[in-house]
C-alpha positions in Angstrom: -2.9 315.6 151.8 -4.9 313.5 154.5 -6.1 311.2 151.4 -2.8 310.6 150.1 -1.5 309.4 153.4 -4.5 307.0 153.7 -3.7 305.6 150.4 0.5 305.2 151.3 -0.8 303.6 154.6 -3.2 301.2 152.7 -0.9 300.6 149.8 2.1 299.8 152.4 -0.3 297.3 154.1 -1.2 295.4 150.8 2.5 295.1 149.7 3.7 293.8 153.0 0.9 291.0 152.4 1.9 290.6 149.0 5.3 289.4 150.1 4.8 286.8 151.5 3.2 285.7 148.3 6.2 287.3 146.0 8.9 285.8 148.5 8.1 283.1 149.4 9.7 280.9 152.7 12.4 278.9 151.4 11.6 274.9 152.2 15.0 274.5 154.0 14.2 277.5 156.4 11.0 275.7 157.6 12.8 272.5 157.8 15.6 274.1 159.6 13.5 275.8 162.3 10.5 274.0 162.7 9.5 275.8 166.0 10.0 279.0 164.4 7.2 278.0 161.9 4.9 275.7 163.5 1.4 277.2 163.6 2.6 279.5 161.6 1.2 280.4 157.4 3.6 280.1 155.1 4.0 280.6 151.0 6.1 277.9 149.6 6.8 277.4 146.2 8.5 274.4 144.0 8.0 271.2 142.1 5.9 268.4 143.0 7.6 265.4 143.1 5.3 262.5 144.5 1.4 262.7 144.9 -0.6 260.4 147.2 -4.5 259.9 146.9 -6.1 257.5 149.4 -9.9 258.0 150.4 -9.8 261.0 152.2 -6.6 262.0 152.3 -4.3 263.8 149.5 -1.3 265.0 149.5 1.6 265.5 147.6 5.8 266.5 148.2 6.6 269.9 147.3 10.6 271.0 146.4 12.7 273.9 146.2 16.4 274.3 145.9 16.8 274.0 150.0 14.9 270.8 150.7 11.2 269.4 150.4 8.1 269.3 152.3 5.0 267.2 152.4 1.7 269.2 151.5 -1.8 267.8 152.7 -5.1 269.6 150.8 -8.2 269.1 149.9 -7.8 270.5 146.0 -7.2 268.4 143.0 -4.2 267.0 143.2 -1.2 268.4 141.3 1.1 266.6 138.7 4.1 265.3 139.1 6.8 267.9 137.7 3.8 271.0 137.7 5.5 274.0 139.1 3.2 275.6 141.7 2.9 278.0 144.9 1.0 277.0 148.2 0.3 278.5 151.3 -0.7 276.9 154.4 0.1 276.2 157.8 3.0 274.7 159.2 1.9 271.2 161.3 4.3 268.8 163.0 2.7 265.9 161.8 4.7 263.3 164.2 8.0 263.1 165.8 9.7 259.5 166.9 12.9 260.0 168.9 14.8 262.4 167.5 13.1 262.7 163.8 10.0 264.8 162.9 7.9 265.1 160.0 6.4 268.4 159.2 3.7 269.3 156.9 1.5 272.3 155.0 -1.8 272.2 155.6 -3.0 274.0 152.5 -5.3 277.1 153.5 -8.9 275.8 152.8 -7.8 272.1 153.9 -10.0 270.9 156.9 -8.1 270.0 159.6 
């Protein structure tokens, strides 16, 4: 009896952990709320659309069907059109006036 409620607990625990990996935050949502998110790890998923690779910096633009999302790591860069998930934490990169830019920083990415 006490062994199987250990094993619901832990199973519970690793399926509430895997959601965020199975669901993953919608692009517009982030977008949408940025204070909500900021700080915050996410798993995004979508298309790459653009890559960028200068000397120490890489990134590349991930989309969904609610929007689109810049994603800085330290990984190979992906190709254009490669289907992919990413999770990372949600940076404002800048904001001028009224307009913000915010970013993934991929998990393993040094800040």
């Amino acid at each position: 009896m006490k062994k199987t409620v250990v094993v619901s607990i832990v199973s519970i625990c690793l399926l509430a952990a895997a959601c965020g990996y199975l669901f993953p935050t919608k692009i517009g949502d982030i977008l949408k709320n940025p204070r909500e998110y900021a700080g915050k790890e996410v798993t995004v998923s979508g298309e790459v659309k653009e890559v960028l690779a200068l000397i120490v910096f890489r990134s590349f633009v991930l989309k969904d069907e609610t929007g689109e999302i810049v994603v800085i790591t330290s990984r190979t860069l992906p190709a254009v059109g490669q289907k992919l998930k990413v999770t990372g934490t949600v940076k404002e990169a800048f904001s001028l006036g009224t307009r913000n830019l915010l970013v993934i920083s991929e998990k393993g990415t040094p800040e």
